[in-house]
C-alpha positions as CSV (number, residue, x, y, z in Angstrom):
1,X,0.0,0.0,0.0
2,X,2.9,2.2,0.9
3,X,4.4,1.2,-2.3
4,X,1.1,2.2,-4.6
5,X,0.8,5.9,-2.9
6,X,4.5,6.8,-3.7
7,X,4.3,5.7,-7.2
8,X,0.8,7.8,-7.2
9,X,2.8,10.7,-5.4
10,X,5.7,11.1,-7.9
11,X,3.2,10.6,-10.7
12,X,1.3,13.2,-9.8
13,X,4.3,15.4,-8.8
14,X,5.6,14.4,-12.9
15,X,2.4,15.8,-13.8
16,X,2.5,19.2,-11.4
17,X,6.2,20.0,-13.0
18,X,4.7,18.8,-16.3
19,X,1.8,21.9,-16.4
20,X,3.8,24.2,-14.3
21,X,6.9,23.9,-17.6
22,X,4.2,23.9,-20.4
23,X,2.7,27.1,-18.7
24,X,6.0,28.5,-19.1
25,X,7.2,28.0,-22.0
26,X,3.6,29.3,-23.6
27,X,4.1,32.8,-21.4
28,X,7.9,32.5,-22.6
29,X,6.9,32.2,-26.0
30,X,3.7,34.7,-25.8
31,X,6.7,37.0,-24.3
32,X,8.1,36.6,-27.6
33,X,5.7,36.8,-29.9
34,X,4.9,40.1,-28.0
35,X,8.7,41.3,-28.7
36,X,8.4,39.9,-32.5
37,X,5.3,42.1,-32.8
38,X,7.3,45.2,-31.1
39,X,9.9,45.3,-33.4
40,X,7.9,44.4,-36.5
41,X,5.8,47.9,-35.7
42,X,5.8,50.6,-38.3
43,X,7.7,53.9,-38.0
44,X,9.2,56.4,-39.9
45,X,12.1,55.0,-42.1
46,X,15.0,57.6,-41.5
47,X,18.0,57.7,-43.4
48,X,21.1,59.6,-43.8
49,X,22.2,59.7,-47.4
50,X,25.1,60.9,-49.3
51,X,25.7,62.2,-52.7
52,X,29.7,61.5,-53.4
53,X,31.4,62.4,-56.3
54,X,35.2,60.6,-56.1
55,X,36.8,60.8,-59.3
56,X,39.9,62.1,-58.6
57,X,39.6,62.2,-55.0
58,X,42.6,60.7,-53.4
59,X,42.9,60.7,-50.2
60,X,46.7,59.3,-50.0
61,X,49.4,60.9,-49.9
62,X,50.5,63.1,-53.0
63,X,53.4,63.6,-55.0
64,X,56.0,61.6,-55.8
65,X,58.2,59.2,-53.3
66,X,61.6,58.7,-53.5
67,X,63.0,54.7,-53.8
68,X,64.4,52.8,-50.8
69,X,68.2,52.6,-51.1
70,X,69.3,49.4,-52.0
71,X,69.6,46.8,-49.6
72,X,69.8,42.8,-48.5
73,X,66.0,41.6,-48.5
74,X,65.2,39.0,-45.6
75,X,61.5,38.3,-46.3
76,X,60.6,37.5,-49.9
77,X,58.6,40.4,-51.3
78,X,59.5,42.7,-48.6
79,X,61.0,45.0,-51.8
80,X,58.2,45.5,-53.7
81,X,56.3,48.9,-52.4
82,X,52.8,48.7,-51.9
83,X,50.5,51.8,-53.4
84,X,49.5,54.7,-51.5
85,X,46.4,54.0,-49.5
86,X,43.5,56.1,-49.6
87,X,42.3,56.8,-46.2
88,X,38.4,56.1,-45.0
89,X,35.9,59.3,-45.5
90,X,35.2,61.0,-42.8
91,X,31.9,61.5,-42.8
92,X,29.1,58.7,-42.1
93,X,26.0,58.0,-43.5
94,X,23.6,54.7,-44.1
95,X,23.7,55.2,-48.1
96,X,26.3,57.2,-50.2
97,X,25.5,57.3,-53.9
98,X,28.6,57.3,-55.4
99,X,29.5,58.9,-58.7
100,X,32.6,59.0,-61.1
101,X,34.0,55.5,-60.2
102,X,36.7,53.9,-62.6
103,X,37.9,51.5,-60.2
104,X,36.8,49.4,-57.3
105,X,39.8,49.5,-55.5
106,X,40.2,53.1,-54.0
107,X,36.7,53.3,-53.7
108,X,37.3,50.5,-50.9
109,X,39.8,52.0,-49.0
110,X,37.5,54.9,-48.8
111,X,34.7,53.2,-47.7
112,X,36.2,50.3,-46.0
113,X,34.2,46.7,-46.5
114,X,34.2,46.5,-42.3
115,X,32.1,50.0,-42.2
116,X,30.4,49.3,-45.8
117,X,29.1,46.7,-48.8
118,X,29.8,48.5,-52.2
119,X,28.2,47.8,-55.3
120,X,28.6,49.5,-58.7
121,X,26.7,49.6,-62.4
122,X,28.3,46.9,-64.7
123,X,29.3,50.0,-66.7
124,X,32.4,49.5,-64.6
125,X,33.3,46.2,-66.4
126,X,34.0,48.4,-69.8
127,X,37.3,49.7,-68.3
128,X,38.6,46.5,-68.3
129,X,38.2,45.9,-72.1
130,X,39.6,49.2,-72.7
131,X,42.7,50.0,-74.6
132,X,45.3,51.8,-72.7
133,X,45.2,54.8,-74.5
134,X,41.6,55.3,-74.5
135,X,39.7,57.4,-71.5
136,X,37.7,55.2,-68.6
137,X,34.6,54.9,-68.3
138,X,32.8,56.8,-64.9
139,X,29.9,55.3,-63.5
140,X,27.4,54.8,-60.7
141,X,27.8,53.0,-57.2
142,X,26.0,52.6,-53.9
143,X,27.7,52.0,-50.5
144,X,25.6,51.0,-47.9
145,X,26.7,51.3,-44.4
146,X,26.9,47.7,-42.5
147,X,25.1,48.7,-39.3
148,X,21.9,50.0,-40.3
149,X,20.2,46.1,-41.3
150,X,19.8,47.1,-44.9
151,X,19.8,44.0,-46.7
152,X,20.0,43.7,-50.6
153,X,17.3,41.8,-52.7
154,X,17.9,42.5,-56.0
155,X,19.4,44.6,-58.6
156,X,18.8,47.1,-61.3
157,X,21.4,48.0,-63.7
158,X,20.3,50.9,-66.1
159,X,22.8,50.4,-69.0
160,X,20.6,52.0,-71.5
161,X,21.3,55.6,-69.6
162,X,24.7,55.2,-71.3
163,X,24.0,54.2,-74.4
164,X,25.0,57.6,-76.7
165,X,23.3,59.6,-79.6
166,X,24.1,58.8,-83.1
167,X,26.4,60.9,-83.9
168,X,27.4,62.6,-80.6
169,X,30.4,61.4,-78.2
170,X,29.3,62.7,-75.1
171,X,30.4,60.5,-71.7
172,X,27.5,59.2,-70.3
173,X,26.9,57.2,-66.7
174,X,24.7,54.6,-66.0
175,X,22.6,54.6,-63.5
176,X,22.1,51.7,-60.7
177,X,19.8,50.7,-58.7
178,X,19.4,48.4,-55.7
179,X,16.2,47.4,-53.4
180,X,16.8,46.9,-50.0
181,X,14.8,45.4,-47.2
182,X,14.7,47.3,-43.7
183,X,12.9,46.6,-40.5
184,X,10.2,48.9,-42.1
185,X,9.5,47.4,-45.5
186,X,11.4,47.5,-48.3
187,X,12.7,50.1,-50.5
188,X,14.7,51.1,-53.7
189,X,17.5,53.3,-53.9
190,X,19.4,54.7,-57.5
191,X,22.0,56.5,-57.8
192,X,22.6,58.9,-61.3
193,X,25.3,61.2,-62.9
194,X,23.1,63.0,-65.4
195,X,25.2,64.1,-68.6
196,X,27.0,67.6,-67.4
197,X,26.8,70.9,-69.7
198,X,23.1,71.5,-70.9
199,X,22.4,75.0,-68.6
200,X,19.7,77.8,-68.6
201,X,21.2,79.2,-71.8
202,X,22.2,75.8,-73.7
203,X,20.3,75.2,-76.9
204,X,17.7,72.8,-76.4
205,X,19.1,70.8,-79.7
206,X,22.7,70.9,-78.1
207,X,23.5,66.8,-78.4
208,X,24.5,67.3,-74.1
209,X,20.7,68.5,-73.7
210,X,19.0,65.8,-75.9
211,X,21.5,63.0,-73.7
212,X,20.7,64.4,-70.7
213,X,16.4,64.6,-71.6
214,X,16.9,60.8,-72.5
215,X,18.2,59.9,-69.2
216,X,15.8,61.7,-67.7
217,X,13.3,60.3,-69.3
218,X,14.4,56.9,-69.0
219,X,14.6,57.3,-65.3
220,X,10.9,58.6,-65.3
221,X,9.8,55.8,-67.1
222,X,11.7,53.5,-64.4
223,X,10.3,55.6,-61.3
224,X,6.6,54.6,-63.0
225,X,6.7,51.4,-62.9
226,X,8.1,51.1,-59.4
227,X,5.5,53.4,-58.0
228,X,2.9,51.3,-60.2
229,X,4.0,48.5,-58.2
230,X,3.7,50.3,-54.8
231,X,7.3,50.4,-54.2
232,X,9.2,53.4,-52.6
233,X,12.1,55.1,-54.2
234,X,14.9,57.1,-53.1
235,X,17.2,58.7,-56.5
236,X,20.0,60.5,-55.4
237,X,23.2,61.9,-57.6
238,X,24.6,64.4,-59.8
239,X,21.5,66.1,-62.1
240,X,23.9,68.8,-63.0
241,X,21.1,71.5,-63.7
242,X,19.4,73.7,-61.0
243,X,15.5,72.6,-61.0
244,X,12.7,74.6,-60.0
245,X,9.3,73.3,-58.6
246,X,7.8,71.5,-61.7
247,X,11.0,71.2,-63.9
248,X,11.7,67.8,-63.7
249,X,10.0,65.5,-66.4
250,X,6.6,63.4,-65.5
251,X,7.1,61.9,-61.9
252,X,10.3,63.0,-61.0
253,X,8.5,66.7,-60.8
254,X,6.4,65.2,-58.4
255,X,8.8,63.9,-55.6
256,X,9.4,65.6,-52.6
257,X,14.0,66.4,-52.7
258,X,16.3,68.0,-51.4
259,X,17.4,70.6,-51.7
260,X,14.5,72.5,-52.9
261,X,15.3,76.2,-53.2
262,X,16.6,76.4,-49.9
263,X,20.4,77.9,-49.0
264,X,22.3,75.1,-47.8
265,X,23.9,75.1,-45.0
266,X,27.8,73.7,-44.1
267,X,31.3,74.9,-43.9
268,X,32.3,73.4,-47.1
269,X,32.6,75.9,-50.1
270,X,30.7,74.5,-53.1
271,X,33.0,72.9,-55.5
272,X,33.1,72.7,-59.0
273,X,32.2,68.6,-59.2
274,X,28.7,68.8,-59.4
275,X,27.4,69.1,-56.0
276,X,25.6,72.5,-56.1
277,X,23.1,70.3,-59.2
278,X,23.0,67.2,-56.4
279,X,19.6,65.8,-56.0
280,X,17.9,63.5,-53.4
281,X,14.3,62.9,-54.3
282,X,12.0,60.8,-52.5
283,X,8.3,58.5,-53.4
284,X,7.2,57.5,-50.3
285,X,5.3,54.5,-52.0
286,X,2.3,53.2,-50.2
287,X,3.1,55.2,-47.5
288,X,1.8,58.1,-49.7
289,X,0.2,59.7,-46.3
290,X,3.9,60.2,-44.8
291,X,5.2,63.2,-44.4
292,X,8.6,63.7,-46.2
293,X,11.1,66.3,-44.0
294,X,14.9,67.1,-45.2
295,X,17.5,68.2,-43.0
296,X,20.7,68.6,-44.6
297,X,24.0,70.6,-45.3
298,X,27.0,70.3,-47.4
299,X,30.6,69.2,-45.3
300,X,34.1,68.6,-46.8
301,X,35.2,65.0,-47.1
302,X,38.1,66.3,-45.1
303,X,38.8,69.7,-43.4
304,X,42.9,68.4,-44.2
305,X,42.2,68.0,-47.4
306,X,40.4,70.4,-49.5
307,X,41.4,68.2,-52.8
308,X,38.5,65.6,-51.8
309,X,36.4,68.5,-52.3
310,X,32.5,68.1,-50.4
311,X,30.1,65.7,-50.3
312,X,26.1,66.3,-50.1
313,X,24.1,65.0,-46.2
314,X,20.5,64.7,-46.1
315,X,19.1,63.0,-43.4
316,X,15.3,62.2,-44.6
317,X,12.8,61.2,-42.4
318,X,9.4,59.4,-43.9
């Protein structure tokens, strides 16, 4: 009898702990669920992006050096002398739409693959067919900071931007585009160089003005179908013409950028690279109802270093 009411004791014990871990784990994972729903919630999407023009920009140090002297070599290689190394930007943002890139490498050691992922148009790939005597070809990139959870998804590479006129041998970019998914949805970003010289008081039939209405419209016609699709857009670069409210073709005229009429602020003098024509226009998407706000200046890449010339900071908020 004794026997029969401690095996009843410990099987109801087994049951007790039994209830008592189930209940747990369901508040444990009802805890979690909770926390999954937290950080799923919908916010504003804020972002600091950069407009960047580095052709040219070297951030090493310039002018030439002088060869070791001669002497007995210990460690194999040890003579050979390594390039001068571009040092990281200063400044910090989550996106920098990167214009006039030749070459992959010094971009890097700008924007260091620890800090950020870099991705450029397959324009790039031309300068590797090239002969040696003939000019590279500059192009589009993004750099997307690691530490802001953007995630890439796909790709977009607008090769038809640099496609020329008959008959005209202008340089023309690409333009490249990349969606990215975010803890608030998903999102695309592009990043243009607009063919340069078509001003206020450039014929309209200059072969610069009819490149740079092609890109434009291209771009448009882009934008459309991503806004068709519900998506949101971010287009940031180099337009290389001063816009007022409604000059911008179709669409485009119809984004909320920055800047838009207002002095910009900044210790950096404007330089003559582009970045007094540098754009970053916005289509919230579905969010349609959000209100778009701009706060930005323009800052030198490096005090130290006025030859890196400045670089365009709009935080966005949407």
């Amino acid at each position: 009898m004794g026997a029969g009411r401690g095996v009843k004791r410990r099987v109801a014990l087994s049951a007790a702990v039994a209830v008592s871990t189930g209940l747990a784990l369901l508040s444990e994972a009802s805890l979690a669920q909770q926390d999954l729903r937290h950080k799923q919630a919908p916010g504003p999407l804020q972002l600091r992006i950069a407009s960047f023009n580095v052709a040219g920009k070297h951030a090493g140090p310039a002018g030439p050096q002088q060869s070791p002297a001669p002497a007995w070599r210990h460690t194999f290689g040890s003579e050979r002398r390594a390039e001068a190394v571009r040092k990281p930007v200063r400044f910090k943002a989550d996106l920098v739409h990167l214009h006039g890139v030749t070459n992959l490498a010094p971009v890097r050691q700008m924007f260091p693959a620890r800090f950020y992922r870099i991705a450029a148009s397959r324009q790039i790939l031309q300068n590797a067919k090239q002969m040696r005597d003939a000019p590279e070809v500059a192009t589009t990139a993004l750099a997307i900071r690691r530490d802001t959870r953007l995630r890439a998804v796909a790709h977009d590479h607008l090769l038809e931007l640099a496609e020329p006129l008959p008959d005209a041998a202008i340089p023309q970019s690409a333009a490249f585009a990349m969606r990215l998914l975010s803890p608030y949805g998903a999102f695309w970003v592009m990043s243009v160089d607009l063919v340069s010289g078509c001003s206020e008081g450039t014929p309209p039939n200059d072969p610069r003005c009819e490149a740079a209405k092609k890109q434009l419209d291209l771009i448009d016609d882009w934008l459309a179908g991503k806004q068709d699709a519900g998506e949101t857009v971010i287009i940031a670069g180099r337009f290389h013409a001063a816009f007022g409210e409604r000059a911008l073709p179709g669409r485009l005229g119809q984004l909320t950028r920055f800047p838009s009429g207002e002095k910009l602020g900044g210790g950096c003098q404007v330089d003559e690279d582009g970045i007094a024509r540098s754009y970053v226009l916005v289509a919230p998407g579905p969010r349609s109802s959000a209100r778009v706000t701009f706060r930005g200046r323009v800052e030198a890449v490096d005090e130290r270093k006025p030859e890196m010339g400045c670089v365009l900071l709009a935080d966005v908020s949407f």
